[in-house]
C-alpha positions in Angstrom: 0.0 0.0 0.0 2.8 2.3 0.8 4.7 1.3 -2.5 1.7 2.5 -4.4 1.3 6.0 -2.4 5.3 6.6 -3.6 4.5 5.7 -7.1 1.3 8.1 -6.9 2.8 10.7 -6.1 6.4 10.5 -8.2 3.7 10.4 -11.0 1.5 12.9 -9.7 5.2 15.2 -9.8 6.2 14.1 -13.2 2.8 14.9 -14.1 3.7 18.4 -12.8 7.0 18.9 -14.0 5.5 17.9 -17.3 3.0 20.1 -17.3 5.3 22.6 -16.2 7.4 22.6 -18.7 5.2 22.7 -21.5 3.7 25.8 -20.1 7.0 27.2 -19.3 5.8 29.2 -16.6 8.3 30.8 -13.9 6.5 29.1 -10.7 7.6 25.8 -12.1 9.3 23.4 -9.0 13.3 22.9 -10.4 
Protein backbone atom coordinates (compact mmCIF):
# COMPACT_ATOMS: atom_id res chain seq x y z
CA UNK A 1 0.00 0.00 0.00
CA UNK A 2 2.83 2.30 0.81
CA UNK A 3 4.69 1.27 -2.53
CA UNK A 4 1.73 2.47 -4.43
CA UNK A 5 1.35 6.00 -2.45
CA UNK A 6 5.27 6.57 -3.62
CA UNK A 7 4.54 5.73 -7.12
CA UNK A 8 1.26 8.05 -6.90
CA UNK A 9 2.78 10.73 -6.05
CA UNK A 10 6.40 10.48 -8.21
CA UNK A 11 3.68 10.41 -11.01
CA UNK A 12 1.48 12.93 -9.70
CA UNK A 13 5.19 15.16 -9.79
CA UNK A 14 6.20 14.05 -13.16
CA UNK A 15 2.79 14.89 -14.14
CA UNK A 16 3.71 18.42 -12.82
CA UNK A 17 6.98 18.91 -13.96
CA UNK A 18 5.52 17.95 -17.34
CA UNK A 19 3.02 20.15 -17.27
CA UNK A 20 5.29 22.57 -16.17
CA UNK A 21 7.42 22.55 -18.70
CA UNK A 22 5.22 22.69 -21.49
CA UNK A 23 3.72 25.79 -20.13
CA UNK A 24 6.97 27.25 -19.29
CA UNK A 25 5.77 29.17 -16.56
CA UNK A 26 8.33 30.83 -13.92
CA UNK A 27 6.46 29.05 -10.67
CA UNK A 28 7.59 25.77 -12.10
CA UNK A 29 9.32 23.43 -9.05
CA UNK A 30 13.25 22.94 -10.39
Amino acid sequence: MKKLAILFASLLFIGLLVACTKAKTPTCPG
